[in-house]
C-alpha positions as CSV (number, residue, x, y, z in Angstrom):
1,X,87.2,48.8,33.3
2,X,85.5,48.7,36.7
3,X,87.9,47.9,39.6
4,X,85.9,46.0,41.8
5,X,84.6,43.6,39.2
6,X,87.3,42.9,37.6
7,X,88.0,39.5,39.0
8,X,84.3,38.5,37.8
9,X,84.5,40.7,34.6
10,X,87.6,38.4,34.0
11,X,85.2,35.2,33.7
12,X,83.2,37.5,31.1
13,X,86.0,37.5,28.5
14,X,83.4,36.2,25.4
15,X,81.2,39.4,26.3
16,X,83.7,41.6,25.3
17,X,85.3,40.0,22.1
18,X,83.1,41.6,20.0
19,X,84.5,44.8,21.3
20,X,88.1,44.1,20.1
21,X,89.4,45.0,17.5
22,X,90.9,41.8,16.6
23,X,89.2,39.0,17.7
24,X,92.0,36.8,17.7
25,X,93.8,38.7,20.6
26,X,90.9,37.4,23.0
27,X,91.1,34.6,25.4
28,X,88.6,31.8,25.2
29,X,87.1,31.4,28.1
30,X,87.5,29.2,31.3
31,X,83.4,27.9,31.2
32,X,81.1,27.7,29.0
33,X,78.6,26.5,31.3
34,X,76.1,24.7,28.0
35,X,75.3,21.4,28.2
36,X,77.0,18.8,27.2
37,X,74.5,17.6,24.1
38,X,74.9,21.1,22.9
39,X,78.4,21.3,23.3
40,X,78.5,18.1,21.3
41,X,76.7,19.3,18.4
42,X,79.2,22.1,18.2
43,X,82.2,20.4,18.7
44,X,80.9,18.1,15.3
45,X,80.3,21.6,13.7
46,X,83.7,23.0,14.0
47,X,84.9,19.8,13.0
48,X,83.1,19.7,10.0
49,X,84.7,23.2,9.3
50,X,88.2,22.1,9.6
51,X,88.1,19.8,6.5
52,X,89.0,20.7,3.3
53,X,86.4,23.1,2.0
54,X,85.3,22.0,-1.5
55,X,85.5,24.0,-4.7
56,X,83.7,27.4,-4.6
57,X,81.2,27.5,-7.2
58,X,80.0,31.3,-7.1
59,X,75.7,31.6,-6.6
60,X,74.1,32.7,-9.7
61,X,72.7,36.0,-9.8
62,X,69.4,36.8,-7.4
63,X,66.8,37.1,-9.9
64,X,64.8,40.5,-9.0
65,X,60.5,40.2,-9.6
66,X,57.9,42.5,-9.0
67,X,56.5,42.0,-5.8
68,X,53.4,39.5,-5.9
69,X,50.0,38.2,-3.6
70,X,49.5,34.8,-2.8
71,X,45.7,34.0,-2.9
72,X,44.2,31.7,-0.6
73,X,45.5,28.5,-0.2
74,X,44.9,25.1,1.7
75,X,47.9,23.7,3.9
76,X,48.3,20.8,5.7
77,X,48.5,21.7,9.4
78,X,52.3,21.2,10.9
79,X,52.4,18.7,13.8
80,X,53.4,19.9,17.0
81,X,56.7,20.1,18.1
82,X,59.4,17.2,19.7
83,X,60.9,17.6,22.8
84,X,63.6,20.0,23.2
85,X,67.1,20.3,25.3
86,X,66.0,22.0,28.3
87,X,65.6,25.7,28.2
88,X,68.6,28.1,28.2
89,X,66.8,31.4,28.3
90,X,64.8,31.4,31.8
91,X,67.2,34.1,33.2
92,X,66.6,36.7,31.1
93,X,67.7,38.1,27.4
94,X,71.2,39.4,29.1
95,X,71.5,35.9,30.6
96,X,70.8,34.3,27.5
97,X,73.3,36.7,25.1
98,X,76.4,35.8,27.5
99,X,75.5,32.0,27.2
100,X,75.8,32.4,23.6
101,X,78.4,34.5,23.4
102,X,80.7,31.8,25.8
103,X,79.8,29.4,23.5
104,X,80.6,31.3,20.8
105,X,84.2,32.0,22.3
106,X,84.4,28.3,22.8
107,X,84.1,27.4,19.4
108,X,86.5,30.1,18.1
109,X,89.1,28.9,21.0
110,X,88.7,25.2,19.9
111,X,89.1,26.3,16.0
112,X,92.2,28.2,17.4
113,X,93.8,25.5,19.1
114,X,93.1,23.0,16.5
115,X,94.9,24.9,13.9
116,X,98.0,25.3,16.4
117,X,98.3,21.5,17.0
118,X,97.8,21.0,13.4
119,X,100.8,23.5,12.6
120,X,102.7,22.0,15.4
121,X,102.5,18.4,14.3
122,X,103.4,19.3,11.1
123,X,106.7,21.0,12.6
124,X,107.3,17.7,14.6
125,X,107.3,15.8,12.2
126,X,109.9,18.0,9.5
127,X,112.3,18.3,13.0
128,X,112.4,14.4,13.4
129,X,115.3,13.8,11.4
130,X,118.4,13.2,13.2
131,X,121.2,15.9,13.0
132,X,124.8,15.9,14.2
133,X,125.4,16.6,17.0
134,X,128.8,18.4,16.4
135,X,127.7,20.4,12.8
136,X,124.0,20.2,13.1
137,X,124.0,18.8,9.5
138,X,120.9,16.6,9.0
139,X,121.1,12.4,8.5
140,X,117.8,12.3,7.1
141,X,118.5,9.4,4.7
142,X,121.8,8.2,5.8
143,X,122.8,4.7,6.9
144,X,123.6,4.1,10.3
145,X,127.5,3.5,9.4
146,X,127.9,6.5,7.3
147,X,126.0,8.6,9.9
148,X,128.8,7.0,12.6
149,X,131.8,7.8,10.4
150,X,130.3,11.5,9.7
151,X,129.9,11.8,13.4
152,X,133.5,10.6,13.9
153,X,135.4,12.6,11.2
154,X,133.5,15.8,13.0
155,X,135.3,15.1,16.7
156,X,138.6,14.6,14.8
157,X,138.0,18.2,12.8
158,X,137.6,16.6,9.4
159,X,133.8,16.7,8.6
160,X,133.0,14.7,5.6
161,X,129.9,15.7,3.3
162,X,127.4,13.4,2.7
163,X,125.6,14.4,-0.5
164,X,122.7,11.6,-0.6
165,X,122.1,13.1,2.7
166,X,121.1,15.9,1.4
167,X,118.9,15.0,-1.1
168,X,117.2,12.8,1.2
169,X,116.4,15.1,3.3
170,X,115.0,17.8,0.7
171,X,112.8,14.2,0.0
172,X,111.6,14.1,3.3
173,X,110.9,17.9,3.7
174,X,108.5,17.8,0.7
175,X,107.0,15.0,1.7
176,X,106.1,16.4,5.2
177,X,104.8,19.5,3.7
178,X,102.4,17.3,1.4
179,X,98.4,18.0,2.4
180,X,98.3,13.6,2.6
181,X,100.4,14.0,6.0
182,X,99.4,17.0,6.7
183,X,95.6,15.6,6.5
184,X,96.2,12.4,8.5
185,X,95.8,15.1,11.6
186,X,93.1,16.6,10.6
187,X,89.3,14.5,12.1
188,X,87.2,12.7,10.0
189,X,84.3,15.3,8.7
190,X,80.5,15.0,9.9
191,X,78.5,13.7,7.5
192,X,75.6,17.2,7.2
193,X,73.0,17.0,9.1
194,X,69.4,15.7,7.8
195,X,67.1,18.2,7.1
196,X,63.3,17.7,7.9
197,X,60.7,16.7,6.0
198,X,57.7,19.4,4.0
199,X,56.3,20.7,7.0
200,X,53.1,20.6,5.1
201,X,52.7,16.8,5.1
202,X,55.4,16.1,8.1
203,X,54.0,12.9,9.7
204,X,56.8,11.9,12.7
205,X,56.8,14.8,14.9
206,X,60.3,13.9,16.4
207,X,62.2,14.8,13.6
208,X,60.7,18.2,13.9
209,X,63.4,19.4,16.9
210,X,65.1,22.4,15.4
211,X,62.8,25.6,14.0
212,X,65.6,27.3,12.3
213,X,66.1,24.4,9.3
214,X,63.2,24.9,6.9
215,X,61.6,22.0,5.8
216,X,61.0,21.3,2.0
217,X,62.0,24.8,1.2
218,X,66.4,24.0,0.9
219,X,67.2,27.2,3.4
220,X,68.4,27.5,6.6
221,X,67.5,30.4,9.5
222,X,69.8,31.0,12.2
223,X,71.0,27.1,12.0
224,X,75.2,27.8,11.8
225,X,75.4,25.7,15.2
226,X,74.4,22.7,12.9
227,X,77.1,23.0,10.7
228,X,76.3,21.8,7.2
229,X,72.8,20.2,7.0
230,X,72.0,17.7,4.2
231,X,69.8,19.8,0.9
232,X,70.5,23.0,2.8
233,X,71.6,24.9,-0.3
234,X,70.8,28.8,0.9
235,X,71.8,29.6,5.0
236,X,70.1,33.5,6.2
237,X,71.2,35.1,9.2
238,X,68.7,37.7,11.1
239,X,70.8,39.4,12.7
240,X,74.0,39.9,14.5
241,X,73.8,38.7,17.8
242,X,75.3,35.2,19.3
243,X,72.7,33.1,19.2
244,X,72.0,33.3,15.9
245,X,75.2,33.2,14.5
246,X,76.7,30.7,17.3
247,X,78.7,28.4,14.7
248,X,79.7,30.9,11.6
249,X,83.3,31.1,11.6
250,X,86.2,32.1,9.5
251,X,86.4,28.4,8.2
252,X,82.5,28.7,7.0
253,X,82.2,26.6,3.8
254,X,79.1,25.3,3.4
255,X,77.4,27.5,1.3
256,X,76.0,30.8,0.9
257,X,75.2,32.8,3.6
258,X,72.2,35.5,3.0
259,X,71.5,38.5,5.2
260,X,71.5,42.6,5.1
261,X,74.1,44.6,4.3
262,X,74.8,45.9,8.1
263,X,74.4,42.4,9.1
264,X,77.1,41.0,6.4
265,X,79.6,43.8,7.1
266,X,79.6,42.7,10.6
267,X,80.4,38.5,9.5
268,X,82.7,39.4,7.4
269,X,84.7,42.1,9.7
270,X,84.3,40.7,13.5
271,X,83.7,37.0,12.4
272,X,86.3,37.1,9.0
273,X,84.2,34.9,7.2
274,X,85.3,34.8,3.4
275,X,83.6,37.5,1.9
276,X,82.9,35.1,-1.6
277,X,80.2,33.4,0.8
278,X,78.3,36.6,2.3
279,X,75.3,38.1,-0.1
280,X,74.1,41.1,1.0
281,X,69.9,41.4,0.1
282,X,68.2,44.5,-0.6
283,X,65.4,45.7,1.6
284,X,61.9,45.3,0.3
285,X,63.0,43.5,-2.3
286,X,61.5,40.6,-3.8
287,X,64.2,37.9,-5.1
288,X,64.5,34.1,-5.7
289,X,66.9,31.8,-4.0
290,X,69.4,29.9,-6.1
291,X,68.9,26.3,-5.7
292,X,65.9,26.1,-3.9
293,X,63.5,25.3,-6.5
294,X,61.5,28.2,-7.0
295,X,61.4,29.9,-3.5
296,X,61.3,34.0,-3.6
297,X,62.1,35.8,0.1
298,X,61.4,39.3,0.4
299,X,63.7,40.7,3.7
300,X,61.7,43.3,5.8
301,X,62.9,45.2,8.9
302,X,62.2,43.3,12.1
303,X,62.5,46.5,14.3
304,X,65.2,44.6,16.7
305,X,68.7,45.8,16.3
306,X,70.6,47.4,13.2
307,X,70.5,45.3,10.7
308,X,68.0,42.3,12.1
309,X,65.4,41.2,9.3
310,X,62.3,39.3,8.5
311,X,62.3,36.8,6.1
312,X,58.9,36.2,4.1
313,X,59.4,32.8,2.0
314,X,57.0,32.3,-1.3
315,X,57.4,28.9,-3.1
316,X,54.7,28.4,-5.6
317,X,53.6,24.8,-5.7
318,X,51.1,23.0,-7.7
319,X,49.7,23.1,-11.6
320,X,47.2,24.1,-13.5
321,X,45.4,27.4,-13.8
322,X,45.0,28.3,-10.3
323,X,48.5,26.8,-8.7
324,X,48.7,27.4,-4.5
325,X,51.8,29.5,-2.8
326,X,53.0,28.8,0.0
327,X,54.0,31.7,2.4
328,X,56.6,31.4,5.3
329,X,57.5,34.0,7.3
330,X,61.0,34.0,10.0
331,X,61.1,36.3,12.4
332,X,64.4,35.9,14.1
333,X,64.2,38.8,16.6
334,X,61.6,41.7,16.3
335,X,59.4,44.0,18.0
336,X,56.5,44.3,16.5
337,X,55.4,47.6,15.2
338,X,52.2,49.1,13.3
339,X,54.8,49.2,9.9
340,X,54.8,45.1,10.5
341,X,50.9,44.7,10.3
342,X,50.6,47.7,8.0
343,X,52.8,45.6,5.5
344,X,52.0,45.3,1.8
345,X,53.3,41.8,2.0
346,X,52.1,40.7,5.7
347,X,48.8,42.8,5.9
348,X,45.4,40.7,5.6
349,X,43.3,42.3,3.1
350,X,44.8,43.8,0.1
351,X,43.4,44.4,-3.9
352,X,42.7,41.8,-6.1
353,X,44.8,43.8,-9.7
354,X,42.3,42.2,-11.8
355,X,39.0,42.6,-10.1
356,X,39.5,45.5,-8.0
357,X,38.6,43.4,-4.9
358,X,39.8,43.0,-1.3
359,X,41.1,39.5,-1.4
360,X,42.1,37.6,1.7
361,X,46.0,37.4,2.9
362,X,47.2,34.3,4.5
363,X,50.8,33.3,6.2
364,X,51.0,29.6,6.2
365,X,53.4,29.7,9.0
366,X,55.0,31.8,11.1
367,X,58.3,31.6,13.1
368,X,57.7,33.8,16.2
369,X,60.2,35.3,18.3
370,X,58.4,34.4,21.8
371,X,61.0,35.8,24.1
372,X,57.9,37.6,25.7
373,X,55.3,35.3,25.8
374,X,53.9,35.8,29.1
375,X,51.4,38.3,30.4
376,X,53.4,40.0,33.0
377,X,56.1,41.0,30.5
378,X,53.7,43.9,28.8
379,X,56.0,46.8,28.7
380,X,56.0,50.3,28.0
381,X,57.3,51.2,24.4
382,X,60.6,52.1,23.6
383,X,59.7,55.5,23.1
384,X,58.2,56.0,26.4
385,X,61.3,54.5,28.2
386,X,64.3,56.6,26.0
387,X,61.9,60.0,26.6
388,X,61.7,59.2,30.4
389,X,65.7,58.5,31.1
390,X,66.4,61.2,28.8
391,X,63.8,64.2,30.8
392,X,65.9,62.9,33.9
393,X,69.2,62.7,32.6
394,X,68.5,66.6,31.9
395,X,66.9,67.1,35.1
396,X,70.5,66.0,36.7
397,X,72.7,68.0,34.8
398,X,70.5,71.0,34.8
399,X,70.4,70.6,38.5
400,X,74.2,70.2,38.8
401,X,75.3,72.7,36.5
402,X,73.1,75.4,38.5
403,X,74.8,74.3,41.9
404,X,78.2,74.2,40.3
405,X,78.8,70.7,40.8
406,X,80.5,69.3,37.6
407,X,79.3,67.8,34.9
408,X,77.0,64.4,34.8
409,X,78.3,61.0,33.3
410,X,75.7,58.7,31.8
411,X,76.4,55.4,30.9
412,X,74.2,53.2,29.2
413,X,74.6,49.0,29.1
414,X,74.7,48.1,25.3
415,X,75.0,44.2,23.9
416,X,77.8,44.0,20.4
417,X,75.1,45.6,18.8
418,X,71.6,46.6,20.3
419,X,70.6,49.4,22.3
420,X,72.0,52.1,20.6
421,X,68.8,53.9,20.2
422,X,68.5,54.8,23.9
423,X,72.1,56.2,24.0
424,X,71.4,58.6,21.0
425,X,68.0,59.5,22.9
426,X,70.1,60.9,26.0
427,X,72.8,62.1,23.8
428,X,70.1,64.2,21.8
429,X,68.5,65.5,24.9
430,X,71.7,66.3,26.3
431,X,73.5,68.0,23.3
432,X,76.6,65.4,24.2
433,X,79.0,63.0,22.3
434,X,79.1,59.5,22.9
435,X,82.1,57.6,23.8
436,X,83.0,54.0,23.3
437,X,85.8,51.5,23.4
438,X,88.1,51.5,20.3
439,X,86.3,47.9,19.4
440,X,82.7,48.8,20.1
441,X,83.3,52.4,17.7
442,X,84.6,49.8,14.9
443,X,81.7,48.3,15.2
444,X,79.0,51.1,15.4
445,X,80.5,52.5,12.3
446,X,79.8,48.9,10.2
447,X,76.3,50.2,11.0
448,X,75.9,52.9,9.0
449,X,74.2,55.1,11.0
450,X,75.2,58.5,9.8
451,X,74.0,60.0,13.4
452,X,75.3,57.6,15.3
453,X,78.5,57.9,13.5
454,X,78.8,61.9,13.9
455,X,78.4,61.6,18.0
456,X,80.7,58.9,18.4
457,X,84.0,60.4,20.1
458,X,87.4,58.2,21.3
459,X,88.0,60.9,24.1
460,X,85.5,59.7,27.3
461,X,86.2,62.9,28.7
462,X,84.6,64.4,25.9
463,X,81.0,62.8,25.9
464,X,79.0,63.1,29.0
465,X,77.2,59.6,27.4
466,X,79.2,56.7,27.5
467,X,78.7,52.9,26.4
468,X,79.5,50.0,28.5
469,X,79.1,46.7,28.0
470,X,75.5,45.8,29.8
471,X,77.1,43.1,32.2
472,X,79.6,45.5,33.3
473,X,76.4,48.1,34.9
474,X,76.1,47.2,38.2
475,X,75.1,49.8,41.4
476,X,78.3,48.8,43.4
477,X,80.9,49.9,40.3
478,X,79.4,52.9,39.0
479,X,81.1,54.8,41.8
480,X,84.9,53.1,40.7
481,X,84.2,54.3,36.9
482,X,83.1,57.8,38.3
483,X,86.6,57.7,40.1
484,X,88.4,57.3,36.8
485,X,86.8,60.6,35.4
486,X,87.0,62.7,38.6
487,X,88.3,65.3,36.9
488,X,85.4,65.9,34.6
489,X,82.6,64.6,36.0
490,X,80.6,64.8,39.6
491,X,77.8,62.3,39.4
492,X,77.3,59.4,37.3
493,X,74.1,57.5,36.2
494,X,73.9,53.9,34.8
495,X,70.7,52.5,32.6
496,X,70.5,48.7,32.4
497,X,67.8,48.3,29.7
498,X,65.9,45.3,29.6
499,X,62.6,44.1,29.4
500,X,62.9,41.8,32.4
501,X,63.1,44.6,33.9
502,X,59.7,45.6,33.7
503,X,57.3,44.7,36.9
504,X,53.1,45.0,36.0
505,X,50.9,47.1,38.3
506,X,48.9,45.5,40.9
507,X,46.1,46.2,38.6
508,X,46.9,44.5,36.1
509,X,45.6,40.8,36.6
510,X,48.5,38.4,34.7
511,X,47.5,35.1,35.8
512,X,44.9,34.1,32.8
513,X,43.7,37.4,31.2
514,X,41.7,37.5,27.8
515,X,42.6,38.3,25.1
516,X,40.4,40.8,24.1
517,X,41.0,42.6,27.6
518,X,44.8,42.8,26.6
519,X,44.0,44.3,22.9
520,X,41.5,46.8,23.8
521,X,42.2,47.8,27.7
522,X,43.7,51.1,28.9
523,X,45.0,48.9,32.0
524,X,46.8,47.0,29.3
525,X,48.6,50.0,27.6
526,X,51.7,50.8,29.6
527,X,52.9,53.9,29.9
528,X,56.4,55.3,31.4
529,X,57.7,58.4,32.7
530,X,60.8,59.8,34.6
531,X,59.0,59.3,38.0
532,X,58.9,55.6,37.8
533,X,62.9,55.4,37.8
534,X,63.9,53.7,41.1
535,X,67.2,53.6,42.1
536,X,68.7,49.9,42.8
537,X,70.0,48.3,45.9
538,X,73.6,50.0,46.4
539,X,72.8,53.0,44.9
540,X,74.2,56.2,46.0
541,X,73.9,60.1,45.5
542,X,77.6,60.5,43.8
543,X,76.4,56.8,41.4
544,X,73.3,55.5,40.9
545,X,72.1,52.9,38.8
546,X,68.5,52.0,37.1
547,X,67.1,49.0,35.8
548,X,65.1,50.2,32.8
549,X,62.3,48.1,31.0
550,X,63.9,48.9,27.5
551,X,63.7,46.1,25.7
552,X,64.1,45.0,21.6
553,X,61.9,42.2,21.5
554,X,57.9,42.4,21.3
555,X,55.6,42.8,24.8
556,X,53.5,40.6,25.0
557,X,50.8,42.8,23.8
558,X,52.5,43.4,21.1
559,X,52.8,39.8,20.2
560,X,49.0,39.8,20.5
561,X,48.3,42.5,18.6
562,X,50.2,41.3,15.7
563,X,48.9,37.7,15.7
564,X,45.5,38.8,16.0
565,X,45.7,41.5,13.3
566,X,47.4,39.0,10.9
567,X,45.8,36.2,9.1
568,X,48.4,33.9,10.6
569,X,47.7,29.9,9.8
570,X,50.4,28.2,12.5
571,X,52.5,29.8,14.5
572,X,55.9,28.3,15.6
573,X,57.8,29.5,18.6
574,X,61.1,30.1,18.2
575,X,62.0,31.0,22.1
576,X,61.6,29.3,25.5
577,X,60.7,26.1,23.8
578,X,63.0,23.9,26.2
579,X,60.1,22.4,28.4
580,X,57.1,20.7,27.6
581,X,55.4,22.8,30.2
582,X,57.0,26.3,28.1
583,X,55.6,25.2,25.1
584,X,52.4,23.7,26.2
585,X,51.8,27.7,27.7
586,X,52.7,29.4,24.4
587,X,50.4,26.8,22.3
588,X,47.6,27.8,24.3
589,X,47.8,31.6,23.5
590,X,48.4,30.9,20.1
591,X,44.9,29.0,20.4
592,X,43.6,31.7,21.9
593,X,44.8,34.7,19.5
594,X,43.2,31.9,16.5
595,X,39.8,32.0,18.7
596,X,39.7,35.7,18.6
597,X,40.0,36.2,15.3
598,X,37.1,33.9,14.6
599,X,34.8,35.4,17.6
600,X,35.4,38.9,17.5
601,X,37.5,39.1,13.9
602,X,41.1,40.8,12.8
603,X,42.1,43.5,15.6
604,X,42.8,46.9,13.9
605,X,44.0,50.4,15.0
606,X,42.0,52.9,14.7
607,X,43.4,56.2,12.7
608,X,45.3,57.7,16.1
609,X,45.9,54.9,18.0
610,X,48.9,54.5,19.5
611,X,50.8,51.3,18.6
């Protein structure tokens, strides 16, 4: 731990529970710092989870298909979107992770507390009986005379049993340990929440407030916070970060909960969420829903952290010959890569098996991860980024080992789960180990990562490449972790990696560019190299620390490059959509990636071009 942070690390308790190795040894912390609405909504959500759950009635069996096209199809447009709470993610992705994660903390505190005043009312009320004061027999159930003359016959050495006593009071123990007083503790459960209408003939646009819930198809994305919600009979998870799994807990009841197999070792071991309600899917693998009526979801790598997925949603609706299919596809988080628009399943021309034909490929709608929308947030790839600390990483510790210095200690900012591809970049080019808290290694091997798994080392003195949890980096500690290692190591080097990191070039006009410029212009294609690292503010030669535009969510670019190369009907953002002025912003891109499309047709990459 760093020593001059400590007393603000210590408000920062919910950023390291997922570290632990038992999250139950964790204190909940002293602010949340959400808003009160929010809170509410959680609050009714861990209430819900405290009642009773109902009788389990196992899934049935997925039912495995080939994979099939939808054809062409004609869909009512959705209608644009209420207002929302105001916007929790303006400060940045690392902002935004903590928020969830204190709410997260919250919740499990609450659920924590609840279950101790539960246990201790129930103790209260089995130690109300009266007891003697002289043998400490119980008078459950005795009279007030016969309790007297007990009492008396003790002071004069001559206690006298009292058999109905006794009984009574094995009576009153049972009944105390029944679940009806046991359960007049417990709060009256929220009813689960409404889900909305088909979004393909939705009508009131206020009851559209909450992307994750699905309309008309029964399935939930990312919606735990909501606690049960009313003909929700299938819940997915993306991926394993906070605020998309803000709400699961270990009293999770409401049905099943679908995701990948990285993603449900992760519930089940960090969260303990009963295994009986966590179904692991198979990648690339198309499979229908239990008790959605006929909807199939194929789960597709979003490129975002181990285990994050995209869901693609076919429900086929209609009769006849010729019946339409509807096709939804859930983001979560991703980063948009040539693999995504390359996709059998998302690409927008593909072979008609009868006729031999190139048939059209639509997505009816599309939940978007729009962390990024904005032009100034066009960053380098992740490639570029990892291959630039790593060439100076090398250039330090060749440059130390030749003077005799010591060794150099590199140590990278990491969420629970994210970032780990950066760390085994340096640790490649470096020929090192990687070292990591007993809690963070627990988790890094429920990835199942063989690599990751073969560097990972418990001794810190070991591995010149160490992780750290990102809010820990910060120019003015690296020098008191450096301390703790003197021994072994002369210099250290800290990586924050984020996109908001990542400031355009002068050239690079921001304020309204089109959209074809931003496709097809070198000025737009950002490169990165070790010669752009600057040192921040507090930096020093023994400890210096760099701000790194490493980031796991799409640039913008890459947002526009994979709306404008997909035949995308609606598009839905999922992020920033707080304020009316946020959302009226990202609506008018997505109007202007539809306008493209139509002037200048699909954009495509040329055999060589780089992503």
């Amino acid at each position: 731990m760093l020593r001059r942070r400590r007393t603000a690390l210590s408000r920062m308790d919910p950023s390291q529970r997922l570290y632990s190795t038992s999250r139950a040894e964790q204190d909940p912390p002293s602010d949340s710092g959400l808003v009160d609405d929010l809170l509410s909504s959680r609050k009714e959500a861990l209430t819900a989870n405290q009642h009773s759950p109902p009788e389990f009635h196992p899934p049935p069996n997925l039912k495995h298909e080939e994979t099939s096209m939808a054809g062409p199809s004609d869909f009512a447009d959705f209608q644009d979107m209420g207002d929302f709470e105001e916007d929790l993610f303006e400060e940045g992705d690392e902002y935004a992770e903590r928020r969830w994660m204190e709410e997260q903390a919250r919740l499990e505190a609450e659920q924590d507390e609840l279950e101790t005043d539960l246990k201790g009312s129930e103790c209260m009320e089995t130690d109300a009986a009266p007891t003697c004061p002289i043998c400490s027999h119980t008078l459950a159930g005795a009279s007030d005379n016969d309790a007297a003359v007990h009492v008396n016959n003790c002071l004069d050495g001559n206690p006298t049993p009292l058999p109905s006593v006794c009984e009574s009071a094995q009576i009153k123990t049972e009944t105390v340990e029944s679940p009806k007083q046991v359960d007049r503790f417990r709060k009256v459960p929220r009813a689960p929440k409404p889900g909305q209408a088909n979004p393909f003939t939705l009508a009131d646009r206020r009851q559209r407030r909450h992307p994750s819930i699905l309309p008309g198809f029964n399935i939930c994305v990312d919606a735990f916070r909501f606690g049960a919600v009313e003909g929700c009979n299938a819940y997915f998870l993306s991926h394993f970060h906070s605020d998309h799994y803000v709400g699961l807990t270990a009293q999770w009841c409401h049905g099943p909960i679908y995701c990948s197999k990285v993603t449900a070792n992760l519930v089940k071991q960090q969260l303990r969420v009963d295994e009986k309600y966590v179904i692991a899917l198979d990648w690339e693998t198309k499979v229908e829903v239990p008790g959605t009526n006929g909807v199939f979801v194929t789960m597709i790598s979003a490129n975002h952290c181990p285990g994050s997925s995209l869901y693609l949603y076919e429900k086929v609706v209609g009769r006849g010959a010729n019946p339409k299919t509807q096709r939804v596809l859930h983001c979560g988080d991703f980063r948009a890569c040539r693999a995504h628009v390359e996709h059998p399943l998302l690409r927008p021309d593909v072979l008609d098996a009868v006729s031999g034909k190139k048939r059209d490929q639509k997505i009816d709608v599309c939940y978007l991860d729009t962390t990024y929308l904005n032009p100034k947030y066009a960053f380098p790839s992740q490639e570029a980024v990892i291959k630039a600390c790593a060439d100076m990483c090398v250039s330090l510790s060749r440059r130390a080992n030749a003077k005799h210095r010591g060794r150099l200690l590199v140590i990278v900012g990491t969420y629970s789960i994210g970032k780990e591809r950066i760390c085994l970049g340096i640790a490649r080019a470096l020929k090192s180990k990687i070292y990591a808290p007993a809690g963070k290694q627990r988790i890094c091997r429920a990835l199942e990562d063989p690599e990751l798994a073969s560097l990972l080392t418990s001794d810190p003195t070991e591995a010149q490449v160490h992780m750290t949890p990102l809010f820990e980096i910060r120019a003015d500690t690296l020098d008191d972790y450096l301390k703790d290692y003197k021994d072994h190591f002369s210099r250290a080097v800290g990586f924050r990696p984020s996109g908001w990191n990542y400031r355009p070039p002068n050239s690079r006009f921001v304020e309204s560019p089109s959209v074809s410029t931003v496709l097809h212009s070198d000025n737009w294609k950002s490169g990165y190299s070790m010669k752009e690292l600057v040192p921040q503010r507090g930096s020093t030669s023994r400890a210096s620390c760099f701000g790194v535009p490493y980031s796991e969510h799409s640039s913008f670019r890459e947002l526009t490059m994979f709306c404008c190369a997909l035949r995308i009907e609606k598009i839905i953002p999922t992020v920033n959509v707080g304020s009316a002025k946020s959302r009226e912003k990202m609506k008018g891109w997505c109007e202007k990636w539809l306008m493209e499309r139509r002037k200048n047709g699909l954009f495509t990459l040329k055999e060589g071009d780089t992503w």
